[in-house]
N, C-alpha and C positions, 0 to 999 in steps of 0.2 A: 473683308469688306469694311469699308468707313462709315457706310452709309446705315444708319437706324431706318429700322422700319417703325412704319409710324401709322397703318392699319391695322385696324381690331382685327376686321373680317378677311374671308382672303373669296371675292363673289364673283368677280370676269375680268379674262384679260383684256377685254377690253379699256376698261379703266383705268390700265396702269401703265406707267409709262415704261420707253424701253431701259432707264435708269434698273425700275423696280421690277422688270424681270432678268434682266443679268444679273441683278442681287439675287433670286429666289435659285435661278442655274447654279452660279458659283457657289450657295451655301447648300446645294445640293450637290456640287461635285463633292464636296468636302464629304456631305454625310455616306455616299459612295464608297468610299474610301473608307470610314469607317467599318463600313458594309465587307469591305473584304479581310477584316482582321480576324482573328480567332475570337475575338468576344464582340461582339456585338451590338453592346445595348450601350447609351450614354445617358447620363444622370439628367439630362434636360428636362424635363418634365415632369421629375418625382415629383410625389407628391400632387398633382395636377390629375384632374379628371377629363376625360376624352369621350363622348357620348356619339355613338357611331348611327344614324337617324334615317334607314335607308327605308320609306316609303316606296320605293320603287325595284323592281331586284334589282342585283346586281350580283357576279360573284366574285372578277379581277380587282375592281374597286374597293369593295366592303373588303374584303382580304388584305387588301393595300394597305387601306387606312389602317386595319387594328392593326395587321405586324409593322407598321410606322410608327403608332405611338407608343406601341410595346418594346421595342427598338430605343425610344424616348426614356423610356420608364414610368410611363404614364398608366394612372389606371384606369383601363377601358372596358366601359360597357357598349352594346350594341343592339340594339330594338329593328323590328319591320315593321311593317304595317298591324302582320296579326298576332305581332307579341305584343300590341301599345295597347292603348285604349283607344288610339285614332280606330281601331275596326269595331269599339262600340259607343262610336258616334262624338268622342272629344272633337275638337277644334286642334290643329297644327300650330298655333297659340298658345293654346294651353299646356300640351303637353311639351313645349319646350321651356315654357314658362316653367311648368311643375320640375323636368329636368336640373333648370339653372336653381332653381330653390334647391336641391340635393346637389349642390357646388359644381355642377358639371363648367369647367372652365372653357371648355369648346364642345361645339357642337357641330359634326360634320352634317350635311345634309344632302340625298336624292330624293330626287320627287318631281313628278311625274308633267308639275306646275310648272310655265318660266314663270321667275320671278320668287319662287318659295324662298330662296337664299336670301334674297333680298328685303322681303318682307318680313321674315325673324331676324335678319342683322338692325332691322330697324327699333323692333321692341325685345331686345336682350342687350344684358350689358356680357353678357356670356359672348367669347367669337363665335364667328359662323364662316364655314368653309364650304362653300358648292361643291360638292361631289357631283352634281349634273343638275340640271334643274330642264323636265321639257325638251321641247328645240333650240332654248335661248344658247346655255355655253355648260362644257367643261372644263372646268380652267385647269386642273393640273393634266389634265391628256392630253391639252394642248401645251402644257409645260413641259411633259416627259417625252411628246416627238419633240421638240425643238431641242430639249436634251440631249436626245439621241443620235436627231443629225449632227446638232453639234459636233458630239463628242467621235463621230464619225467619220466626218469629213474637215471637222477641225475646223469650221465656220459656220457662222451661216449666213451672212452678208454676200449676195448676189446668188446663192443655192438657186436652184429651179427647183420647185417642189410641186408637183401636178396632187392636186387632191380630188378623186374620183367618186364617182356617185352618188346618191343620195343627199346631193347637199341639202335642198330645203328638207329637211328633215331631221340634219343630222350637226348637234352640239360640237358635237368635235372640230369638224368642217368651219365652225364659226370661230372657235377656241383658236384654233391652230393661225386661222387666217391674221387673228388680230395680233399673236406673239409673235407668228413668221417676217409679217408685212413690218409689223415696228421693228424688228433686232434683224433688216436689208435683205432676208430672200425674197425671190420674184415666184409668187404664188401664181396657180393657173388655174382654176376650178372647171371639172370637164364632168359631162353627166348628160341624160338625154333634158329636150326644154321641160319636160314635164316633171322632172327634179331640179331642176337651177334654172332659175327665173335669172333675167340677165340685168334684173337690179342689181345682182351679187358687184355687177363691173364697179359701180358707183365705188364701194367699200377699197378702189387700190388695187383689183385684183383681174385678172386678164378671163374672160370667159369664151368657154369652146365646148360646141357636142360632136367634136370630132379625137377620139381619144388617139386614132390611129397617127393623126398627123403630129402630134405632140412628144412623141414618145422618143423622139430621137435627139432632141436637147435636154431629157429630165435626169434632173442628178441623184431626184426623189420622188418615189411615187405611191402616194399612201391613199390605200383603197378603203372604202368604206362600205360597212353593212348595210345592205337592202333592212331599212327596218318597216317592215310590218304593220308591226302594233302602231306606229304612228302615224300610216296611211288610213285616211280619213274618205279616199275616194280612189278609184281605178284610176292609176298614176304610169300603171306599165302594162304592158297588151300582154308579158308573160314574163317570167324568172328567166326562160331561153331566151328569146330575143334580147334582153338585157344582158345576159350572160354571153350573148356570140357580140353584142353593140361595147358593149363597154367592159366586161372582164379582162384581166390579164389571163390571157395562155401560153402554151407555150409557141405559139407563134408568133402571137405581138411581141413577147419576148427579148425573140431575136434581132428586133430592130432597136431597143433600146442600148443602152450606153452597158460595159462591160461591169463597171461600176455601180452600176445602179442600187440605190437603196431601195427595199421592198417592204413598205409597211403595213397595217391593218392594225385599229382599236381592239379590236375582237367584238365578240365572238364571230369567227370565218364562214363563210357560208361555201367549202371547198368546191370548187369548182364552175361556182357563180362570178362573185368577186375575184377569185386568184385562184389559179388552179395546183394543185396540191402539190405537184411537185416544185411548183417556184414558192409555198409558202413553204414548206422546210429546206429549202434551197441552200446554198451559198451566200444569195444577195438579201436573202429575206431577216430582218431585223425583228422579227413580230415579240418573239421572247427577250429579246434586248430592251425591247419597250417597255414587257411587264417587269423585270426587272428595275431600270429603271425608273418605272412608277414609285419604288418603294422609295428610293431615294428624295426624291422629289417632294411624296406628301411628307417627306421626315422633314425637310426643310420649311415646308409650309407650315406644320403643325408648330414646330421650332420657332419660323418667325412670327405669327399673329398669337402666340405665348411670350411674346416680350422679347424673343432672343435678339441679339445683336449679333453681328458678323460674328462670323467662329472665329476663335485668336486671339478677339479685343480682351483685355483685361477688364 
């Protein structure tokens, strides 16, 4: 790639143009690849400190991160909530503040807040990488499905991508929407009205609470977690009615395309969302994702450290 990155931070793709995510894919297909060699790790990073800040769990993520920048050669620490001092009463200020004073050069962050990424990118000269922040975005899960179709179907300009469930609720859903819609797939957002408010339309993207009728033009169809913890109010009459309205089984299935990509962020709720045998299936991509993820934040971490395309002299 020719192009310099020229972001500290790396906070929502929304922000960024379709320029500055074909840079972030192609210097991840590179690290990819590096990924498949007998050694694995690249001098990127020595030297450089990586502070892994996960306020909120996570397991596929927080895992991502370290073995990406240890992959890097970077040395990584990683904190929660009740290893910090955030659990006796610090500020999320301070204790990133305290962080960059012990040379932490990046600082990855979840939490629980939107907006946290955003407001430490503002008072650190240290980077800040959203690992999720709230409802607002995940930007590299939104990086590593579009990596993934990509690299699957070998585009993604015109792709049909249905993204199912939970959308007000759910980061990913927004991530995905703002890298799919800039880099030419045609996004659907499907889910009952009580999860997708049909503002979603306004953003570019086509809305339906009818999953059955969709299923027979999708080229991708990536299902999302019923999450829980972040219903605030009685949102669905039950896990079954959602599960027979909107799940994939294996009778909706049948009507879809022979091709079909079959994705999910994780964690699966078998049998809800996707039923067991199509998420270890044939069409099912789900480990190709987490896979993929690693690649992705090695690129991320890569470029908001200064890198430049892989190549350049």
């Amino acid at each position: 790639m020719s192009l310099a990155w020229h972001r500290k931070d790396f906070l929502s793709l929304r922000e960024l143009s379709a320029e500055e995510l074909n840079q972030v894919l192609a210097t991840a297909r590179v690290f990819k690849e590096i990924l498949g060699r007998p050694i694995k790790k690249v001098p990127s990073l020595q030297g450089r400190t990586v502070v892994n800040l996960f306020v909120e769990p996570s397991t596929r993520t927080r895992i991502s991160f370290e073995l990406a920048a240890v992959r890097l050669s970077a040395d990584v620490v990683s904190l929660d909530k009740d290893s910090s001092s955030l659990r006796k009463g610090e500020t999320l200020s301070d204790t990133a503040r305290n962080l960059e004073a012990l040379q932490a050069g990046v600082i990855v962050i979840r939490h629980r807040s939107a907006g946290a990424a955003h407001f430490l990118a503002g008072r650190l000269k240290a980077s800040v990488v959203n690992a999720g922040d709230g409802a607002h975005e995940h930007p590299t899960q939104g990086l590593l499905d579009a990596f993934t179709i990509q690299e699957r179907l070998g585009k993604l300009a015109g792709v049909r991508v249905l993204i199912v469930g939970d959308i007000i609720h759910s980061r990913v859903a927004r991530s995905n929407l703002w890298a799919l819609t800039k880099l030419g797939a045609r996004v659907t957002l499907v889910g009952p009205p009580t999860l997708l408010p049909r503002e979603f339309a306004e953003l570019g993207v086509k809305v339906s609470y009818d999953l059955d009728g969709q299923l027979e033009e999708a080229d991708v169809i990536n299902l999302l977690r019923i999450q829980h913890e972040r219903m605030v109010q009685a949102r669905l009459p039950s896990v079954g009615e959602y599960a027979g309205l909107f799940g994939l089984n294996l009778e909706r299935f049948q009507r879809c395309k022979p091709g079909v990509l079959l994705m999910h962020p994780g964690p699966v709720h078998r049998g809800v969302e996707i039923a067991s045998e199509l998420a270890d299936g044939t069409n099912s991509v789900i480990l190709e994702q987490v896979t993929n993820g690693l690649a992705v934040r090695m690129a991320v971490l890569y470029l908001v450290s200064g890198g430049r395309g892989l190549g350049e002299s």
